[in-house]
C-alpha positions as CSV (number, residue, x, y, z in Angstrom):
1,X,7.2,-22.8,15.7
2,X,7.3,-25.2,12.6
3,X,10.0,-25.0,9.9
4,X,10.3,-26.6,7.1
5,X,14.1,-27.2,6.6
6,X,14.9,-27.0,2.7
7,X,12.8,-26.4,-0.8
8,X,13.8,-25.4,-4.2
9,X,11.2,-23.6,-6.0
10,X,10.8,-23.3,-9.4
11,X,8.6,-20.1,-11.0
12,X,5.0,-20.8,-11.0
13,X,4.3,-17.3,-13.3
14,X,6.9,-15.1,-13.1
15,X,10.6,-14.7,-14.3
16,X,10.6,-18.2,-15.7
17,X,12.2,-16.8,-18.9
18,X,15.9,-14.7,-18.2
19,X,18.9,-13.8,-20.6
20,X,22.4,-14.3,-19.0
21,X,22.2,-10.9,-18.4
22,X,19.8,-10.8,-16.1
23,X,20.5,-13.4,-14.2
24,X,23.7,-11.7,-13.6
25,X,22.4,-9.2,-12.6
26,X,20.0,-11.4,-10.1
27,X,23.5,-13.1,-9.0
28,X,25.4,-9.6,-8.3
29,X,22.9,-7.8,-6.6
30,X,24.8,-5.7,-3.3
31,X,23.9,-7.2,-0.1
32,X,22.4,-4.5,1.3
33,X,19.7,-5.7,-1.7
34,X,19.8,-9.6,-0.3
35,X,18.7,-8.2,3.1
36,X,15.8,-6.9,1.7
37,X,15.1,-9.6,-0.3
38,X,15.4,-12.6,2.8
39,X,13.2,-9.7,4.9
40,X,10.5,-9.2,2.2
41,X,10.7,-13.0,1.2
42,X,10.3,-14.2,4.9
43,X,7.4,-11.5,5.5
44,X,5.4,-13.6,2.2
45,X,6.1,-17.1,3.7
46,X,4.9,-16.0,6.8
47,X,1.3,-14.7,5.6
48,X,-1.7,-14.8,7.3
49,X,0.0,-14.6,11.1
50,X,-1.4,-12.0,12.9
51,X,2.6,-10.2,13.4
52,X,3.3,-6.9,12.6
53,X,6.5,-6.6,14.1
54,X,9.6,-6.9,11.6
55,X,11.9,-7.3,14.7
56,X,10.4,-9.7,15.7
57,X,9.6,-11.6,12.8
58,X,13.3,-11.9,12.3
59,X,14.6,-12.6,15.3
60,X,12.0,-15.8,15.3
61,X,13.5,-17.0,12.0
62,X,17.2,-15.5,12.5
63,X,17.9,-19.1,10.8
64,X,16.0,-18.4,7.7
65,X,17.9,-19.0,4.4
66,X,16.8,-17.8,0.9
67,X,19.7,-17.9,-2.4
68,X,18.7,-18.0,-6.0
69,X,20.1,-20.8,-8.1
70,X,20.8,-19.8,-11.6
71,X,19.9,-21.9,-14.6
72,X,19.5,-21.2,-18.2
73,X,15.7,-22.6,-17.6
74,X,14.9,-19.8,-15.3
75,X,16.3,-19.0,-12.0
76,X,15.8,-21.4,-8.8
77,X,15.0,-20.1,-5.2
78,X,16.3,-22.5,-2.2
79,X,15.0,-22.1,0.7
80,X,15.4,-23.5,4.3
81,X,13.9,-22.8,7.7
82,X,10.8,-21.0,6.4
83,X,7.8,-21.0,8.4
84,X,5.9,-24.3,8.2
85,X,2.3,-22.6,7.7
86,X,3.6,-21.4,4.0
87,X,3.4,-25.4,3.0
88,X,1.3,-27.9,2.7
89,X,2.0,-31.6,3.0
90,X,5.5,-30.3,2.2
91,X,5.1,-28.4,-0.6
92,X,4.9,-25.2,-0.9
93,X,1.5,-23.5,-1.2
94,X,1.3,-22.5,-5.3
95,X,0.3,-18.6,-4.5
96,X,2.9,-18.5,-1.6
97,X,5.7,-19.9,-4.3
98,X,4.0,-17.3,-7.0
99,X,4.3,-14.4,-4.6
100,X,7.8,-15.4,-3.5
101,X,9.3,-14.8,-7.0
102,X,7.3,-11.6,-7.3
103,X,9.5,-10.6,-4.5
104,X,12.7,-11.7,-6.4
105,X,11.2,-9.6,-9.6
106,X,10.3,-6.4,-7.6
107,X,13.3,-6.2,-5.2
108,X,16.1,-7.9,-7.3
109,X,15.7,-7.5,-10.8
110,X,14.2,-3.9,-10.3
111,X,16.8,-2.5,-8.5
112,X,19.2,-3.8,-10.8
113,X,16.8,-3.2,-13.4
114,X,16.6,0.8,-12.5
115,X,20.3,1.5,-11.9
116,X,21.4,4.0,-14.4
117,X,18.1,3.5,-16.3
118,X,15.7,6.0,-15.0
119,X,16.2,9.7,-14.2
120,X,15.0,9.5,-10.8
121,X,16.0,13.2,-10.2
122,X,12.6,14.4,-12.5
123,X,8.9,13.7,-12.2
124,X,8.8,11.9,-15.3
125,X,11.8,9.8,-15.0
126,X,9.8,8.9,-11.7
127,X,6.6,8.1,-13.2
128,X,8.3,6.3,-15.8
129,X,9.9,3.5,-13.6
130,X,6.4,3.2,-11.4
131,X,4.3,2.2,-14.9
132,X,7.4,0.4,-16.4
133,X,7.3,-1.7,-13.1
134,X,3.7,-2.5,-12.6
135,X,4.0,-3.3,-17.0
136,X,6.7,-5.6,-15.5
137,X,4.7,-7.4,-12.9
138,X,1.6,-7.5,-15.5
139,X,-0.3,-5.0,-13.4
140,X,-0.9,-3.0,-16.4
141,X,-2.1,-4.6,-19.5
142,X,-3.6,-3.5,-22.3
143,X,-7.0,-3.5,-23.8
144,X,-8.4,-4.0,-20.4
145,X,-12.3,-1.7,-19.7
146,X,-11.5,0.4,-16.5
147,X,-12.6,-1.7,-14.0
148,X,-10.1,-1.1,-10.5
149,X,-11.2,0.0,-7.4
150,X,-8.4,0.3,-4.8
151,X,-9.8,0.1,-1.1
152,X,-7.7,1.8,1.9
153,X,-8.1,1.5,5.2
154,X,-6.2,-0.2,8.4
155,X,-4.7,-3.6,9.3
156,X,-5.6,-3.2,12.8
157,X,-9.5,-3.2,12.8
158,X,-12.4,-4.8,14.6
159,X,-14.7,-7.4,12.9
160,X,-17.7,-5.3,12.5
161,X,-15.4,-3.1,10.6
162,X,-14.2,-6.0,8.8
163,X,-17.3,-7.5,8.2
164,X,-18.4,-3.7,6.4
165,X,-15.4,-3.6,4.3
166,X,-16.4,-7.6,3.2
167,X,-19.8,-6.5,2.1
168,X,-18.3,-3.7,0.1
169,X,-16.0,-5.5,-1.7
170,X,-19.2,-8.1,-2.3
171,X,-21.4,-5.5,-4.1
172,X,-18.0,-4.1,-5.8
173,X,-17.9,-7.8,-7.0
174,X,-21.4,-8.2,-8.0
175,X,-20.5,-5.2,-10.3
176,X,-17.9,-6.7,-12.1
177,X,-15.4,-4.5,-10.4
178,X,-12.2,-5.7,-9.6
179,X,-10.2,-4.7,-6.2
180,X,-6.7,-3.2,-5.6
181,X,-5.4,-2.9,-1.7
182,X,-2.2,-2.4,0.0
183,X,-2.4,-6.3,0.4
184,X,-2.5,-7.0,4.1
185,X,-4.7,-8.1,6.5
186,X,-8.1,-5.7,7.7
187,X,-9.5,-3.5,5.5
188,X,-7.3,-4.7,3.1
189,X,-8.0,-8.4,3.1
190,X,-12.2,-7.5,3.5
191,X,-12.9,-6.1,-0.3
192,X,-10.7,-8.8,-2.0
193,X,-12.6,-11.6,-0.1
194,X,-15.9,-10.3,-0.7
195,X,-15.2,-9.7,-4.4
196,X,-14.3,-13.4,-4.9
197,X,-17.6,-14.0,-4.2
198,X,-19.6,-12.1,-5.8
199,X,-17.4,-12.1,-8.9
200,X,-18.0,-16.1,-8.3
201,X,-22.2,-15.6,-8.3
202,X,-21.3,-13.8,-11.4
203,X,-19.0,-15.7,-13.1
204,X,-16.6,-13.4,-13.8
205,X,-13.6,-14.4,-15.8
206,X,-11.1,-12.1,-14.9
207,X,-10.6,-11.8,-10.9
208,X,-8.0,-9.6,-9.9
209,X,-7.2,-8.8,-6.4
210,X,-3.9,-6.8,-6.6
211,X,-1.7,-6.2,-3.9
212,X,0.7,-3.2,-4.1
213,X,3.2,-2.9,-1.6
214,X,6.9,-1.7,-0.3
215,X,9.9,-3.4,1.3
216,X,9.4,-1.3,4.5
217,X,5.9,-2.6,5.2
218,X,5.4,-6.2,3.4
219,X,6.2,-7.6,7.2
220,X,3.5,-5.6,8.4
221,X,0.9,-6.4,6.0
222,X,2.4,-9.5,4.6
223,X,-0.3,-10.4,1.2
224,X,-3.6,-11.7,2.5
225,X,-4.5,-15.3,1.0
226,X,-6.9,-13.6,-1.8
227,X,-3.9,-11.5,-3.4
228,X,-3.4,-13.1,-7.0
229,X,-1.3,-10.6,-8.1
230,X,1.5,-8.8,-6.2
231,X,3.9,-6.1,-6.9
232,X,6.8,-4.3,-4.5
233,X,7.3,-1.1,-5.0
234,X,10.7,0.6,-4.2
235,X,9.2,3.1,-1.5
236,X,6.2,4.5,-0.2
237,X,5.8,6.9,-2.5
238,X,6.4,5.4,-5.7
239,X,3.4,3.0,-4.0
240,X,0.9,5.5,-3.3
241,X,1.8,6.8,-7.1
242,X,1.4,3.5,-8.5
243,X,-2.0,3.5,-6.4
244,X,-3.9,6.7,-7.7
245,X,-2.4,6.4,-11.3
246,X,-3.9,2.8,-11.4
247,X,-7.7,3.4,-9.6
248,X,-10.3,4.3,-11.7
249,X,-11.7,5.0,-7.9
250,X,-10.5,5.0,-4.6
251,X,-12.6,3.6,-1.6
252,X,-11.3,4.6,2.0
253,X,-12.6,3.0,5.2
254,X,-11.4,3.6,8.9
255,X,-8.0,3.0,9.2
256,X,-4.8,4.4,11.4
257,X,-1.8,6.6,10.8
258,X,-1.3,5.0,7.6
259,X,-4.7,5.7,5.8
260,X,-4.6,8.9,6.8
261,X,-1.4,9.4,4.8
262,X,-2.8,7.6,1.8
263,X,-5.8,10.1,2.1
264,X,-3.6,13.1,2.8
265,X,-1.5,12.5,-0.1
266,X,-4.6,12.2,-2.6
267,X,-6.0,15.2,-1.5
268,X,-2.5,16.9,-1.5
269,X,-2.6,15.9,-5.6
270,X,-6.3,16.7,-5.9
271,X,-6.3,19.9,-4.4
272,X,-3.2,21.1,-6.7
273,X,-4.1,23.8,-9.1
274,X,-2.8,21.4,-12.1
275,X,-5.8,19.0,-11.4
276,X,-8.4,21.4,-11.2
277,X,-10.1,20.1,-13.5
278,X,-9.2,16.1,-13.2
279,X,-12.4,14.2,-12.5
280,X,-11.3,11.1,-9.9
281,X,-13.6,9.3,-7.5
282,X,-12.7,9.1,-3.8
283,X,-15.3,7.7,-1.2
284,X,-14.9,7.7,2.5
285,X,-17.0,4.4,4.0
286,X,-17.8,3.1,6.8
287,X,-20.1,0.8,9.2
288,X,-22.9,2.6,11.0
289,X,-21.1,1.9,14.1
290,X,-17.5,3.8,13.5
291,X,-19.5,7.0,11.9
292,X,-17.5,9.2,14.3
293,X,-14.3,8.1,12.9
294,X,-14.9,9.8,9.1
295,X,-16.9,12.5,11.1
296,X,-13.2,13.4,13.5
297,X,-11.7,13.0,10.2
298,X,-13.5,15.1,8.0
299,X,-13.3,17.7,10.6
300,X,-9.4,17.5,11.0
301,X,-9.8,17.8,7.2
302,X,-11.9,21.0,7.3
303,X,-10.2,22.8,10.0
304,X,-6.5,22.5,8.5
305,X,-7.1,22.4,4.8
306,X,-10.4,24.2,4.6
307,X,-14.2,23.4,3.2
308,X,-12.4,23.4,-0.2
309,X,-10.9,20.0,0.6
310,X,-13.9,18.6,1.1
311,X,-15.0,18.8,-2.5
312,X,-12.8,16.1,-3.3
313,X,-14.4,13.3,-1.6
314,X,-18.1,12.2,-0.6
315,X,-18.8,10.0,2.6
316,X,-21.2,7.1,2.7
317,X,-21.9,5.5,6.1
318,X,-23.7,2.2,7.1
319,X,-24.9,1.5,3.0
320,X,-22.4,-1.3,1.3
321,X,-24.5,-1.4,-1.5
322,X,-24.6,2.4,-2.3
323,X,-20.6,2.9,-1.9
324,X,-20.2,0.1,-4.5
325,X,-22.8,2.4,-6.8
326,X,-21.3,4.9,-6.5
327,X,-17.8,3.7,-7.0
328,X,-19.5,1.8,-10.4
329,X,-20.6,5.5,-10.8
330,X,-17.0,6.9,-10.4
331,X,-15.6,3.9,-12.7
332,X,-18.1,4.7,-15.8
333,X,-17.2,8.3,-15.5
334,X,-13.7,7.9,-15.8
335,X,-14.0,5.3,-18.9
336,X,-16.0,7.9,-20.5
337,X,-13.9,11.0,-19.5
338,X,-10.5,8.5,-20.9
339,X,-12.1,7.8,-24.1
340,X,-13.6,11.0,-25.1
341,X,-9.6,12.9,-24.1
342,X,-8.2,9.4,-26.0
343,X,-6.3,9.0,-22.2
344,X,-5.1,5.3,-21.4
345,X,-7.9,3.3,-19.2
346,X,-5.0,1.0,-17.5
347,X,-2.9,4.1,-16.3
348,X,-3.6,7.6,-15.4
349,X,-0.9,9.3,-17.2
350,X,-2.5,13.0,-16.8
351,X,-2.7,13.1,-13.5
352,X,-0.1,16.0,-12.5
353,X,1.6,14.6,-9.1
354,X,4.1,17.5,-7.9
355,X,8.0,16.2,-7.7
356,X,7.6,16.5,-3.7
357,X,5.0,14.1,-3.3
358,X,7.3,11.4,-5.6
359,X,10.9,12.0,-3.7
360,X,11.5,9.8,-0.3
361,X,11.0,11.4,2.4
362,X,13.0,9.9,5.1
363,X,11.4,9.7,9.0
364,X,14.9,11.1,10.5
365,X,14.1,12.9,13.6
366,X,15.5,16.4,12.5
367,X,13.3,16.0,9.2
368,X,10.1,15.3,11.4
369,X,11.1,18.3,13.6
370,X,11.2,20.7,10.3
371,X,8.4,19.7,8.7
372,X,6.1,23.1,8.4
373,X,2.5,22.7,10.0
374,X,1.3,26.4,9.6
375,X,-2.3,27.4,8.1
376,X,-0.3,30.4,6.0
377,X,0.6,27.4,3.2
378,X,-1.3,26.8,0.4
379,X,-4.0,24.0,1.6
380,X,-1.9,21.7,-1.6
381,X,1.1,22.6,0.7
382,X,-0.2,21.6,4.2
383,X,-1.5,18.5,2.8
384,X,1.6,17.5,1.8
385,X,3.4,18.4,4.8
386,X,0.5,16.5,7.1
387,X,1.2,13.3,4.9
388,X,4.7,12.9,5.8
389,X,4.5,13.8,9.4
390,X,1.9,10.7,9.1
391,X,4.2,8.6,7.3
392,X,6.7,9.0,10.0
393,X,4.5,8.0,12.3
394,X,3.6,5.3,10.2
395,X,7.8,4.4,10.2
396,X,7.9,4.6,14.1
397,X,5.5,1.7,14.5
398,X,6.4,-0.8,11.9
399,X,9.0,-0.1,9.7
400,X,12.4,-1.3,10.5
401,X,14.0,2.7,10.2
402,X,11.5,3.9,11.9
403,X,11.9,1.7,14.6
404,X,15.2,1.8,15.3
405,X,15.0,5.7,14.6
406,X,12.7,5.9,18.1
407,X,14.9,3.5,19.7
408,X,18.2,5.2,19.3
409,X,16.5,9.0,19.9
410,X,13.5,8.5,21.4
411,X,9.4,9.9,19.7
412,X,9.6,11.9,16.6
413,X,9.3,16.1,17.9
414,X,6.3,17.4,15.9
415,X,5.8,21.2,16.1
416,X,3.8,24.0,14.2
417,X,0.8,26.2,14.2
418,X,-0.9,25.6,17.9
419,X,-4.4,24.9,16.4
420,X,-3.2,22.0,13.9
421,X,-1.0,20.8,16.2
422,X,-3.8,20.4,18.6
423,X,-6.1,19.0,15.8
424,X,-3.4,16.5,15.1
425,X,-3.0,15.6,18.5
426,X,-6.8,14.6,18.9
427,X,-6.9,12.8,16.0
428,X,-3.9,10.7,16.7
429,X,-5.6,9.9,20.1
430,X,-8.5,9.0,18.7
431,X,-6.6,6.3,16.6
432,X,-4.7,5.2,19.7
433,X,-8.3,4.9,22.0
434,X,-9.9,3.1,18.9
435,X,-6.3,0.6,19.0
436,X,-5.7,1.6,15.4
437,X,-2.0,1.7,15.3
438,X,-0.7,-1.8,15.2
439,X,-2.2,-5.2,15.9
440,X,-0.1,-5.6,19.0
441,X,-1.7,-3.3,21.7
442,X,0.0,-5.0,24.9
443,X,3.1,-2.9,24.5
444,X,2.0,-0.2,22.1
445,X,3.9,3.4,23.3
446,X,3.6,6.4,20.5
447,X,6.4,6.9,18.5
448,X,6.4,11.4,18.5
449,X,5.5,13.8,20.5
450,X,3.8,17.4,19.9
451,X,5.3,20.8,20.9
């Protein structure tokens, strides 16, 4: 493999304007914070391979280099032995370099940035450091007409399912809407390039394809090449927060472990008796050819959580052109639902997320072995529960923990209720038959087991 052996980079965007302070702080971040930094920064130079493997991905550039130079002018990245594909003629690609110092922003300055600043022990102290970082990265600005549809769905997908999720995002971008993802490859990469061109047949002004992401899975979905802007959030659920308080609706195609915690964790919030009442626009779409995949998934959905659940969303199969209606539909709503309560359009401050869907939950394997899976919870409850057994699951295949969690002790234990254990089993088989798990299916071995 190509490297390119040295660079200093100056900001293109983004942090080109620090006190002494803050570069300080840049300069006397821990170590265990540089790690993260060289492993995020190495996942964005290496964007657009087809690797979802963080071991791996270091191991190939164990020689990688990143330090920031400081300078009154704004800070300086050096790089050397970065992947050659990141540059061009030997200079760094301009929305590579951009991204890069979104990753110094998000993973350096904001952790020294939220030290001692936020009360991370409440819900608001929480929701306070998500919007202060997406204000931060210029995610949220004012003044702005609701206009953000984020799209879910997997990395590992086939190309008629790509091609679907390409078409959407084209009719979203005839309609003026812009397109939020989780910034990798798949369904991900799909809306954002069919967007460009229909906001391009409509020459629309403002593009915005926003990546939002975490340090554990940036090397698994690195940013596609149509991410223009990028933010890292601190964990996964500050992420999925920073997702739902941003859409003004939510599209969600066929996907793997880690859709289904995205959907589970919506539903968990929508199904809470606080947000009766709290109008939001969620759409399950997909090709004609994978309708079987939101039909096994609507039934998981109805036989653990109950019909109930299934008020929250509405499925759309084989029709590009009528899910981007209907998320248009979902958009106008909430603009007029924002302005007749006086609610802000760029952040959905009234949306009541419960404390447990905002605190870490860490895939050890004695917190995967507790986790309750019994239908005498409330369906908000269950929800909640089924999201983090899926987020472990989601840890087991590509995050670094994870991994090295199911190395040292072997598959995560799952047990609970015999029916939803059973439900859960057949729908995690169905993900592994349909080789939605990672893009690497040579070795692929799952990462729990169900008692």
């Amino acid at each position: 493999m190509q490297k390119i052996d040295r660079e200093n980079l100056r900001p293109v965007r983004t942090l080109n304007l620090l006190s002494s302070r803050e570069i300080q702080g840049l300069m006397s971040s821990q170590d265990q914070v540089h790690k993260l930094f060289r492993q995020c920064a190495l996942a964005v130079l290496n964007a657009g391979s087809d690797q979802d493997d963080v071991e791996s991905l270091m191991e190939d550039y164990r020689d990688f280099e990143i330090s920031v130079i400081p300078q009154s002018r704004g800070p300086i990245l050096s790089v050397k032995n970065a992947p050659a594909t990141a540059f061009v003629d030997g200079n760094m690609i301009r929305a590579v370099q951009e991204h890069l110092f979104s990753v110094l922003r998000d993973v350096v300055y904001v952790n020294h940035s939220l030290t001692g600043t936020y009360d991370l022990d409440s819900r608001r102290g929480i929701t306070d450091a998500v919007f202060d970082i997406l204000r931060n990265a210029d995610i949220v600005r004012p003044n702005l007409r609701p206009d953000l549809v984020v799209c879910w769905g997997g990395h590992s997908i086939s190309r008629n399912e790509y091609d679907f999720t390409k078409e959407v995002g084209y009719q979203l971008g005839l309609r003026g809407l812009n397109i939020g993802t989780g910034c990798g490859p798949g369904a991900m990469k799909g809306p954002m390039k069919g967007a460009a061109i229909g906001h391009s047949k409509q020459l629309q002004d403002l593009r915005r394809y926003i990546g939002i992401t975490e340090p554990g899975i940036i090397a698994a979905e690195a940013p596609n090449p149509i991410v223009n802007e990028l933010v890292i959030l601190p964990d996964i659920e500050k992420r999925l927060e920073a997702f739902v308080r941003l859409a003004h609706c939510i599209i969600v195609f066929p996907g793997g472990a880690g859709t289904a915690e995205e959907l589970l964790y919506l539903l968990s919030i929508l199904m809470h008796e606080r947000n009766a009442d709290h109008p939001f626009g969620l759409i399950l779409s997909a090709a004609e050819e994978n309708r079987d995949y939101f039909e096994a998934v609507d039934k998981f959905i109805r036989e653990t959580l109950g019909e109930a659940a299934t008020a929250h969303y509405e499925i759309v199969i084989g029709d590009a052109e009528e899910t981007a209606r209907r998320a248009k539909h979902h958009v106008i709503q909430s603009r007029k639902d924002r302005m007749k309560t006086g609610a802000a359009y760029g952040f959905n401050w009234e949306l009541y997320i419960p404390a447990e869907l905002q605190h870490p939950f860490e895939p050890t394997h004695e917190n995967m072995a507790a986790l309750q899976l019994n239908s005498d919870l409330s369906p908000f409850q269950l929800a909640s529960n089924l999201r983090k057994a899926f987020s472990g699951i989601v840890a087991g295949n590509v995050k670094p923990f994870g991994i090295e969690e199911i190395k040292q002790h072997g598959p995560y234990l799952m047990q609970g209720e015999q029916k939803i254990m059973d439900l859960l089993q057949s729908l995690l088989d169905s993900f592994i038959e349909q080789r939605r798990m990672k893009i690497d299916y040579a070795s692929y071995e799952p990462c729990w087991r169900i008692e």
